[in-house]
N, C-alpha and C positions, 0 to 999 in steps of 0.2 A: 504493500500500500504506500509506505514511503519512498520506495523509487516512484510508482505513478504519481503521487501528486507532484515530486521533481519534475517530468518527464511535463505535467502539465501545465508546470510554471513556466518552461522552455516556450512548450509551445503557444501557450497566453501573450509572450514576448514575444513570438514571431507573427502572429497575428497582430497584434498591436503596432510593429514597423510595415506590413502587407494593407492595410488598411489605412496608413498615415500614404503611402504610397500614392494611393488609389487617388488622393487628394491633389499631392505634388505633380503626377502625371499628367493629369487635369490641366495645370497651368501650364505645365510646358509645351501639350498639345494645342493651346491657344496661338502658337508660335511657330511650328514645326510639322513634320509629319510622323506617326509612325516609326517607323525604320531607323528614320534621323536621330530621332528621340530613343532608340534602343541601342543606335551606334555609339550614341554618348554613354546612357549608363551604364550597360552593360561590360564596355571597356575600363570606365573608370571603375567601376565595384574590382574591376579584375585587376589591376594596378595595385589596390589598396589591401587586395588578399595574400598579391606576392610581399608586400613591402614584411611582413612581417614574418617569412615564411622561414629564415634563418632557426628563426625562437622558436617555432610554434609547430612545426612540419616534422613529423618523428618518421623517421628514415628506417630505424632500425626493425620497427614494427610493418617495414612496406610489404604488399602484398599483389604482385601481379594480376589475381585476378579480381579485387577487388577495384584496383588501378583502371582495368579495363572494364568495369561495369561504370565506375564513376565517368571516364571518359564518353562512355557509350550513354549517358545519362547528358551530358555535357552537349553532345550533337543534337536534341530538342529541349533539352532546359538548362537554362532559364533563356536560350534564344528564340527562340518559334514560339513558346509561354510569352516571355515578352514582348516580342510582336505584333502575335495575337488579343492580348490583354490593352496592347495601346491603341488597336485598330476599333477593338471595340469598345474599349473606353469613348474614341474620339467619334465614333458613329451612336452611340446608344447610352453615353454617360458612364456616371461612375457608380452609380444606384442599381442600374438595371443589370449590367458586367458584372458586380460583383454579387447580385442576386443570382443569376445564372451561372457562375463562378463557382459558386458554394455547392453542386451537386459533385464536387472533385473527390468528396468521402463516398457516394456511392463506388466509383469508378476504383478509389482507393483500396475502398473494404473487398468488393471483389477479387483485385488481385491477390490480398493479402492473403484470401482464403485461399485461391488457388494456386498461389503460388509459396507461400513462405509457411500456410500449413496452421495459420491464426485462427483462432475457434470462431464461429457465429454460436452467440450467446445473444439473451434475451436483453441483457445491459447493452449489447452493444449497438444492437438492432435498435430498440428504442431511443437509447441516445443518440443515434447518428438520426433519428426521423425527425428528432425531434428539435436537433442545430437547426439541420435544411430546413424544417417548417419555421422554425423562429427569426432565420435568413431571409427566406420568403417573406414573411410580415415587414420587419422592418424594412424592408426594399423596393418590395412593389407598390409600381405609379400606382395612383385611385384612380378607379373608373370614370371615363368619360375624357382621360388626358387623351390626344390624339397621337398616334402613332407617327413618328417624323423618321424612323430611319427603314432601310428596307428590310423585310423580314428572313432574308439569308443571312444578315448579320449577326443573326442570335449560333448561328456556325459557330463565330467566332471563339467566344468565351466557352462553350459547350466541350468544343476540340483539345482550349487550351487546360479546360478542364481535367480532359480525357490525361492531355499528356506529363500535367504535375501531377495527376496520381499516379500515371508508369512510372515516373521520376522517382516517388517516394517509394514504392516499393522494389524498384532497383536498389537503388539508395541502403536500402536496410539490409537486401541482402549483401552487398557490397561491403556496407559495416560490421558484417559476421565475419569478415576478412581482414578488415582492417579498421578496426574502432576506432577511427583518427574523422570527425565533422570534420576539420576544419582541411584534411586530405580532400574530402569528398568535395567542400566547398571548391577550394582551389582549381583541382582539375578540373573539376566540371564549368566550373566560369570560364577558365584558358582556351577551352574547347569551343566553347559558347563566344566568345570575344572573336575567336578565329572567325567560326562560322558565321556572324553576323561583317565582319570586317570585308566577308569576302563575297556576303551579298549586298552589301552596298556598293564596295565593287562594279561590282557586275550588273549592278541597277544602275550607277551611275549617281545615286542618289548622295547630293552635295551637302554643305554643312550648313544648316541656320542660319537665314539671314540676318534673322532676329538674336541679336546676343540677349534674349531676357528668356531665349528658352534653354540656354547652356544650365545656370544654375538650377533651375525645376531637376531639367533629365540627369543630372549630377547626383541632387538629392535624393530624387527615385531610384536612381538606378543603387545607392547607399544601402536606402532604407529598403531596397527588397533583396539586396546580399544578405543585408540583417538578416532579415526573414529569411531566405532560405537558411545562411547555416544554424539558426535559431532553432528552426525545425530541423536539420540534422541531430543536431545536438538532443533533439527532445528523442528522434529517432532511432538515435543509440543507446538509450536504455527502456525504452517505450516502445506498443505495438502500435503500427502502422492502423490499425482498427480505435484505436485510443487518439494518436496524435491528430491524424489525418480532419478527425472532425472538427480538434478545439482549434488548430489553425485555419480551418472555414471559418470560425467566426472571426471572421477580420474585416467585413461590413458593419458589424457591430464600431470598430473605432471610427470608423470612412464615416459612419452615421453622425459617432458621438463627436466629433471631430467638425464635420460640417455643421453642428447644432450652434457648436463655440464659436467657431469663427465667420463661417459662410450665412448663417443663419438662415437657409433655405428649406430649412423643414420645422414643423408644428409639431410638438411632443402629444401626439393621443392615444387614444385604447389601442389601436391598433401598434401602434412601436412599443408601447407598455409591456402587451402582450409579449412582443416578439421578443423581449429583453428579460422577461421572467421564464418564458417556454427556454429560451437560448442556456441562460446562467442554471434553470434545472436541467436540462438535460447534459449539460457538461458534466452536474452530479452524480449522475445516473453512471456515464460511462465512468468514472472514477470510483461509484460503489460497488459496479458490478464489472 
């Protein structure tokens, strides 16, 4: 019980930088495109993770195939996830993306089951229903908003949904090889940095004309390395069926976050709801 609520505390913290994200990405899309916006952060998080890699990076504990699963984890996240998450941020917002975000503990739990061999239990099942459903509340328009972007969009976050749950459950097995987050971080960003480097590239796509989108996609790109080796680190002594949902709740910050400073949403029954369903059912998967 006492490693899970550790393991919960992690990933309480990586939800809380993934949703301050969702924010900063926002402004910097005001500015940029896309791609543009993922060539900056995604390169700078990867900068920031070698600078310290002398100290922090244990050699002695390396493990080839661990190496190679984080690398192979590295080839669609966090670059195709980030991508995806800026495209549909910048077509459908940061409300409705990360409403549709949060189904990534479905996508999650099944791998987990079928692949790394994690039980379906009745705690787990409920509590993961019960994020999503409180995700849902908090998130969705009210009836009668008009729909402004086109309905292939909802692709977007759906996919990218799909592929940070491969991520995490790569990830963990990978960490049965080499119990090193901050390994898994590393690689997997350098990989991620390459392959975004080198579709811009090959798209041709230029840098910012606007210098006020540099800082935004700087910060974002910070606060979602946070997050992800947040979530490693929860990952490593936690199950994928456990983690996977409390870091969906990271609409919950994007919410509370927009309440403070954006002031674009009205606290009612319905976010009420979705903020007491959310915080019980996180109990749920930690009692059971």
């Amino acid at each position: 019980m006492h490693s899970d609520l550790i393991s919960a505390g992690w990933a309480i913290a990586a939800a809380a930088n993934l949703g301050t994200a969702m924010l900063t990405m926002r402004m910097g899309l005001r500015y940029a495109s896309p791609l543009a916006g993922a060539a900056i952060g995604v390169p700078s998080t990867t900068l920031l993770f070698w600078c310290p890699a002398p100290f922090f990076l244990d050699l002695e504990a390396f493990s080839a195939p661990a190496a190679v699963l984080f690398a192979l984890v590295g080839l669609f996240f966090p670059a195709v996830v980030t991508f995806l998450t800026y495209s549909g941020n910048q077509r459908m917002g940061p409300a409705i993306t990360s409403a549709i975000s949060c189904t990534t503990p479905l996508f999650a739990l099944a791998g987990a089951i079928l692949f790394l061999d994690e039980a379906l239990t009745a705690g787990v099942v409920s509590g993961t229903a019960g994020i999503i459903l409180g995700m849902l509340a908090l998130t969705w328009n009210k009836a009668g908003i008009a729909r402004t972007w086109p309905l292939w969009a909802i692709a977007l976050p759906i996919t990218a949904a799909a592929i940070r749950a491969l991520a995490q459950v790569l990830t963990k097995a990978g960490l049965a090889f080499w119990a090193s987050p901050y390994a898994a971080g590393l690689i997997g960003y350098t990989v991620s940095a390459i392959v975004i480097l080198i579709a811009v590239r090959a798209g041709g796509v230029k840098k910012p004309t606007d210098r006020r989108a540099t800082p935004w996609f700087i910060a974002t790109g910070l606060l979602n390395g946070g997050g992800v080796f947040l979530t490693y680190v929860a990952l490593n002594s936690g199950k994928v069926a456990m983690v996977s949902p409390i870091v969906a709740t990271y609409p919950l910050f994007t919410l509370g976050l927009s309440l403070l400073f954006m002031r674009q949403e009205r606290i009612g029954a319905r976010m009420v709801a979705g903020v007491v369903l959310t915080v019980a059912s996180v109990a749920v998967l930690l009692a059971f």
